[in-house]
N, C-alpha and C positions, 0 to 999 in steps of 0.2 A: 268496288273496283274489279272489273275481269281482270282474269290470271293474266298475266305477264305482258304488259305493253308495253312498247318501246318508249322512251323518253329521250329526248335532250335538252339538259340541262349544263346552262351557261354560265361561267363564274368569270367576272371582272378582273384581269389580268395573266399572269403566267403561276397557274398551280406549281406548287411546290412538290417535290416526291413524297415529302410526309404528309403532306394532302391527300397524295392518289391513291397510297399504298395499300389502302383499305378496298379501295375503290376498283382496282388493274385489273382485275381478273371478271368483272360484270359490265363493264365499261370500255368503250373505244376512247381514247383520247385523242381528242386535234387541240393543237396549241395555233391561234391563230394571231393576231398584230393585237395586243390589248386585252385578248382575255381568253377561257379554255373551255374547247365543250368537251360534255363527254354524251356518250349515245350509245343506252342500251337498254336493257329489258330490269323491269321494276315490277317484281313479282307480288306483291299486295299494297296494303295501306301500310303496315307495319314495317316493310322493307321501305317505302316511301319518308315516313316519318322518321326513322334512321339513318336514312341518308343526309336526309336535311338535318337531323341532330349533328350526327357530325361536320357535317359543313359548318355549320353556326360554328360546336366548339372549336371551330379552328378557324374561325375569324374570317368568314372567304364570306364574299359578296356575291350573293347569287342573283344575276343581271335576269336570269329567265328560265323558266320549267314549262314545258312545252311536250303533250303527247305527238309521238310521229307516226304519221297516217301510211307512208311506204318508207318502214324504214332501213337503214343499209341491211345485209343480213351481217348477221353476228355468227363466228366459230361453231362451229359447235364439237363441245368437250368428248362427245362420245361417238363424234366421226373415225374412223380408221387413219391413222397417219400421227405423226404428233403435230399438236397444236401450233399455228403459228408465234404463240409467243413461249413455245418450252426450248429450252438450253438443251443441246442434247451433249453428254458427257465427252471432251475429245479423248482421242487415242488413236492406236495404227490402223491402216485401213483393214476393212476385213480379211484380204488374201494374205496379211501377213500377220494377223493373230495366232496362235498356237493352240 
């Protein structure tokens, strides 16, 4: 398997958060009418077969596994900015710090 291809893979109904958890941070999640994709980069065979482990042990129905030929682009963690999905700490705005 070449290094890192995009996948989406489809699961039968509405993923749970203790499904994804493991999942949130290599993966786009779209929740659509009936079932969840997720679509992203699957770095070997070993990362392959671990993903579908855990899917099995948590009982989720995988409708389809499917390599994508142009896929969305995905974040990336070592761009300048913080990431779309990080929490940034609140507090006062800067001019009124001390």
């Amino acid at each position: 398997m070449p290094d890192r291809i995009s996948y989406e893979i489809v699961i039968k109904g509405a993923a749970s958060a203790r499904l994804l958890r493991p999942l949130i941070d290599d993966f786009i999640v779209h929740r659509d009418s009936g079932s969840t994709r997720l679509i992203g980069e699957i770095r070997d065979a070993s990362h392959l077969h671990g993903l579908l482990a855990h899917l099995t042990a948590m009982n989720a129905e995988v409708m389809s596994l499917r390599p994508l030929e142009h896929p969305s682009p995905m974040p990336d963690p070592a761009a300048p900015g913080p990431c779309p999905t990080t929490r940034l700490p609140a507090g006062p705005p800067a001019d009124e710090r001390h």
